[in-house]
N, C-alpha and C positions, 0 to 999 in steps of 0.2 A: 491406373490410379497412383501414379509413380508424381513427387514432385519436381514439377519441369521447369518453373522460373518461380524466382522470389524477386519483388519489386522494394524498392524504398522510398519511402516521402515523408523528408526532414527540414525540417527547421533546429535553429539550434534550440528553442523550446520543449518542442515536440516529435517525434517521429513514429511511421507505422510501415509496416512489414504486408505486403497481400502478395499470398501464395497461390501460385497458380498447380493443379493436376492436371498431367497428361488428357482428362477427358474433359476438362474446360473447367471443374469448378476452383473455386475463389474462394478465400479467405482472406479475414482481414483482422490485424494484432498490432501493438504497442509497442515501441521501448519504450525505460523508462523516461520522465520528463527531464527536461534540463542538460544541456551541452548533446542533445538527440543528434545531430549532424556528425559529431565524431562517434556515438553508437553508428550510425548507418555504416562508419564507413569500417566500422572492427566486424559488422556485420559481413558486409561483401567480403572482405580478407579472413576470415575466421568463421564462419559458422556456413555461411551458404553452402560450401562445398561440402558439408559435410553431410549436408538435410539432400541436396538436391540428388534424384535417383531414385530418393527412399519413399516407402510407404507411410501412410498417417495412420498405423494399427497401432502403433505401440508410442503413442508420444512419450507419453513419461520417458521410455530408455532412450531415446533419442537426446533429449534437453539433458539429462546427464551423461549421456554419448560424449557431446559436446562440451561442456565442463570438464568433462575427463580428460579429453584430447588436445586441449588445448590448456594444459594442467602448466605449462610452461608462466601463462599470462592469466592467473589466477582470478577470480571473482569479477571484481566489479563493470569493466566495462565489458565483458566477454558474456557473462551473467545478462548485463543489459539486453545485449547484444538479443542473446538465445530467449531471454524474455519475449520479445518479439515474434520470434518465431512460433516458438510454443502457443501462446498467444492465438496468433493467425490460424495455427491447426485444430485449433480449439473449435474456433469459428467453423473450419470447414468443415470439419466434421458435426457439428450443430445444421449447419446447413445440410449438408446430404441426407444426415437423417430425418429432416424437417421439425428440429427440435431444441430448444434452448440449452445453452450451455449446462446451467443448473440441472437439469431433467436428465441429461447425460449422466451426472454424478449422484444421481438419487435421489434429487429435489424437486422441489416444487416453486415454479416464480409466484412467487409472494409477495407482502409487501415486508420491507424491514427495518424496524426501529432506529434512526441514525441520532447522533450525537452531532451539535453544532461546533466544527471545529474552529476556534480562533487562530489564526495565522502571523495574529502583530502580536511582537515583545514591545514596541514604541509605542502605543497606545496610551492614550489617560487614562489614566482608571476609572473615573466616576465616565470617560467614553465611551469604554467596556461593558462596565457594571448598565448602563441606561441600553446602550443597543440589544446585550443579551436578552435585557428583560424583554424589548417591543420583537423580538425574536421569537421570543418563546412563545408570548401573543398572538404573533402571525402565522406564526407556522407549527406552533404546536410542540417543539423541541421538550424532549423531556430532561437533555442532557446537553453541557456544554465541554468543550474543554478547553484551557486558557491555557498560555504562556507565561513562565518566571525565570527567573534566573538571567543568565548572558552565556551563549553559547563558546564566546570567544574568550570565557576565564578560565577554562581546562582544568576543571576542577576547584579550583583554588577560590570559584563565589568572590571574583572582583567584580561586581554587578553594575553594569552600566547604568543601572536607574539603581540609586542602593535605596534601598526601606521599600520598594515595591511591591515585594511579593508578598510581606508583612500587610501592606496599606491594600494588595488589589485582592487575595483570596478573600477577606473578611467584608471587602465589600459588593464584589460578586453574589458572596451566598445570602446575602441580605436584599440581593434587587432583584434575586431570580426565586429565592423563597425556599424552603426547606423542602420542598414536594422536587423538585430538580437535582437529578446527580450530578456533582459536582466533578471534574477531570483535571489535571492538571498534567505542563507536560513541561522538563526541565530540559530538554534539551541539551545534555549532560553536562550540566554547566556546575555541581556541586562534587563536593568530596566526600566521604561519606560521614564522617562528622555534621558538616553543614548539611546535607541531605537529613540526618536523622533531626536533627535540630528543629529544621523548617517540615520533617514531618509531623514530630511529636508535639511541640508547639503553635504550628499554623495549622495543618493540615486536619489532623484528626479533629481538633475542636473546633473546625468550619465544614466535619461531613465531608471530608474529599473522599472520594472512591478510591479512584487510580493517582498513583503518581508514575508516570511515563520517565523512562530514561534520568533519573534523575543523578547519574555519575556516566563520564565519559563511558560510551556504551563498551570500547574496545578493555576495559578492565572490570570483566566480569567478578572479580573476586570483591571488589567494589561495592556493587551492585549487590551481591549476593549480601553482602554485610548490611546492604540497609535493607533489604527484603528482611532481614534473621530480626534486624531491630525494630521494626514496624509491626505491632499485632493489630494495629486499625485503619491503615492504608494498604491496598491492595499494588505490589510493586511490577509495573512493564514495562516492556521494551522488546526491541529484536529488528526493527526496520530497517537498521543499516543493514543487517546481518545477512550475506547469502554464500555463506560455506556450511554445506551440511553437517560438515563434522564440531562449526562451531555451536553448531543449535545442537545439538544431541550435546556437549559440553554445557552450554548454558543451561537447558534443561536437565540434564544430570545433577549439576549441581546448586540446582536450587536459586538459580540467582533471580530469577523472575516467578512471577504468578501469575502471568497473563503474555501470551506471547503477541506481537509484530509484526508477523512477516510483510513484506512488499511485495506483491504478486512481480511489479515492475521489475524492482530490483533483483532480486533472488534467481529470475532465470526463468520465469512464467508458472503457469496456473499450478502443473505438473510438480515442482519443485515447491512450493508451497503448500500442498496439499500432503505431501511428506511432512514438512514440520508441524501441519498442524493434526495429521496422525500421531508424531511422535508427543506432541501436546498432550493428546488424547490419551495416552497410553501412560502417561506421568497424571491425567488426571486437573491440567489445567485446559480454561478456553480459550479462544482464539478470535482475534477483532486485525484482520488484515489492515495494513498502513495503505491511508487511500487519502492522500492531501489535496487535490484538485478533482477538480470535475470534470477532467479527460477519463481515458479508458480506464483510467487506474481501478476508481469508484463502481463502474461497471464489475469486472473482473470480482471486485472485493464481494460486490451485495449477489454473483450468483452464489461463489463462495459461502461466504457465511449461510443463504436459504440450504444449503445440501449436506454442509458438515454435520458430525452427531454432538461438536464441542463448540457449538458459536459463544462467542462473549454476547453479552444482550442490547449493543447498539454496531452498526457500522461510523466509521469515519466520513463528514462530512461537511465540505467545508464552509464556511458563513463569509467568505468573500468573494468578492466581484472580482472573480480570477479569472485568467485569460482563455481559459476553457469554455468560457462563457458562448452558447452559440457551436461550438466546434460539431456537435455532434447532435442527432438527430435519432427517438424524439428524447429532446432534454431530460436529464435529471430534475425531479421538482421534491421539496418535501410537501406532504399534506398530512397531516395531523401527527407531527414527527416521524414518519416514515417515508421510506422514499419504497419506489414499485420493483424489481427485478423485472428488467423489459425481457418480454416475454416472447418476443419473434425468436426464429431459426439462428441458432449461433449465438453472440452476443446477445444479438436483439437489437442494436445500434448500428447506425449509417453514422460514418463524417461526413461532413460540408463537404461536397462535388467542388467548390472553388478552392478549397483548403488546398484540394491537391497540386493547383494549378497556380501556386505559389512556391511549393513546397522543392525543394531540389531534391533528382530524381536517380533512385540506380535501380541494377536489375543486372542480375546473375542467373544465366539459363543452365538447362541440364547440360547442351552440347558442347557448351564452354567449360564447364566442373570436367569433361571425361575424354574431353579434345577429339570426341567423335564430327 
């Protein structure tokens, strides 16, 4: 039951990890999305040798195995990288026991409330405000969450659209109606001045819930500042975030009330189910980062069905994104919730052609130990 090859198939979009056991079975896991081709390849050079030999008993110490040992080349792409794998093991082991991921961690596949996430800062407003509302109609959405701010004014709210966020929260919550929670997500585009501003002034008196990231996420003390000055908007973030020791920091000191994590980014399932323990344990919930309708969203909604701290919607996106089709059978909402598919492992198949696009590696056991 030892693992004897790890395969990859990337595009620079996308990429996935399926691990092979000595007695034939398979799994199959994610990096995260975006520049995935250079994950694959910090993959094979970094992580495979590390997993290949070992058993699937103990994932957790393994995914922090790895982080550890490759402590030279810190977080993000390595993180990616071992997401992946985690990930895959998740699967196989689902599979061998003939049982859904969730069910493994004490859940149950259910269905689970999602939020419609908007994806455009460019949008018109009144294009926003009108498609949310035939959204909510169609599909029952109880919750949206919008975009403001400009990602690329580092604090300092040089807003590429100026008077938007003014013009677009007050007329969102007017097309979608007071019965809908409202989200917003700044993309850490304020200071904490301008943040408390555009809380106390737009936010609270249009009913926002959350304000997401609303100061560069890497200056927690930031953050923390507008979290201390908000007592009517509820303050999160953590998505970028996958160093453990930063998230015990962030949660220690307060700087969020609602945690982030990216199952993708962070380092897989294993390494996020830490943060949203230590969530738990400080007494906040937890709404994993899941922006597309590839694996990511899988991953998040067994998550959320099995934790004891869920936040009360998943992330979910309302655009015709490239995931579209990838994976089998589709993510759908129906009366604002989407299902936890409910098969062995994930529950999810990808497109059989996907992979026959995709450029391919694969690292075997007798290659890791030059037997």
């Amino acid at each position: 039951m030892e693992l004897a090859k790890l395969e990859t198939f990337s595009t620079e979009r996308v990429g996935f990890v399926r691990a092979h056991t000595t007695d034939g079975d398979v799994g199959i896991g994610q990096f995260a999305p975006y520049n995935a081709d250079i994950t694959a390849t910090v993959f094979h050079r970094q992580v495979a040798d590390h997993a290949l030999g070992r058993t699937i008993e103990d994932i957790g110490a393994l995914a922090d195995e790895i982080v550890e040992a490759e402590y030279k080349y810190p977080w993000s792409y390595v993180c990616r990288a071992t997401g992946g794998l985690d990930t895959a093991l998740w699967d196989l082991r689902g599979k061998r026991q003939g049982e859904p991921v969730v069910s493994l961690l004490g859940g149950e596949p259910t269905s689970v409330p999602v939020y419609g996430s908007s994806m455009r800062q460019e949008i018109d407003v009144d294009a926003e405000a009108e498609r949310l509302a035939r959204l909510r109609d169609e599909s029952g959405f109880e919750a949206f969450k919008i975009r403001t701010g400009d990602w690329s004014s580092k604090g300092d709210d040089e807003d590429a659209w100026p008077g938007r966020t003014e013009e677009l929260v007050p007329a969102v919550r007017e097309a979608v109606g007071d019965d809908v929670t409202l989200l917003i997500d700044a993309n850490s585009s304020y200071t904490p001045e301008r943040a408390i501003e555009i809380g106390e002034g737009i936010l609270a008196p249009n009913d926002v819930a959350y304000f997401e990231e609303p100061c560069p996420y890497w200056e927690l003390e930031w953050t923390a500042e507008v979290t201390d000055a908000l007592d009517d908007v509820t303050v999160t973030g953590g998505e970028q975030d996958t160093d453990l020791a930063q998230w015990r920091r962030m949660i220690g000191m307060d700087a969020v009330e609602l945690v982030q994590p990216d199952v993708c980014y962070i380092g897989g399932l294993s390494r996020t189910l830490q943060v949203a323990e230590l969530a738990a344990d400080a007494g906040l919930p937890c709404i994993p980062h899941s922006a597309n309708r590839s694996m990511v969203t899988v991953f998040a909604l067994h998550l959320l069905a099995a934790i004891d701290n869920p936040g009360p919607y998943a992330e979910f996106t309302i655009e015709d994104d490239w995931a579209g089709g990838l994976l089998s059978p589709e993510l759908t909402v129906e009366d604002g919730e989407v299902a936890v598919p409910s098969g062995p492992g994930w529950g999810v198949e990808v497109d059989p052609d996907w992979f026959d696009r995709a450029e391919y590696g694969v690292s075997e056991l007798d290659e890791a130990t030059g037997a």
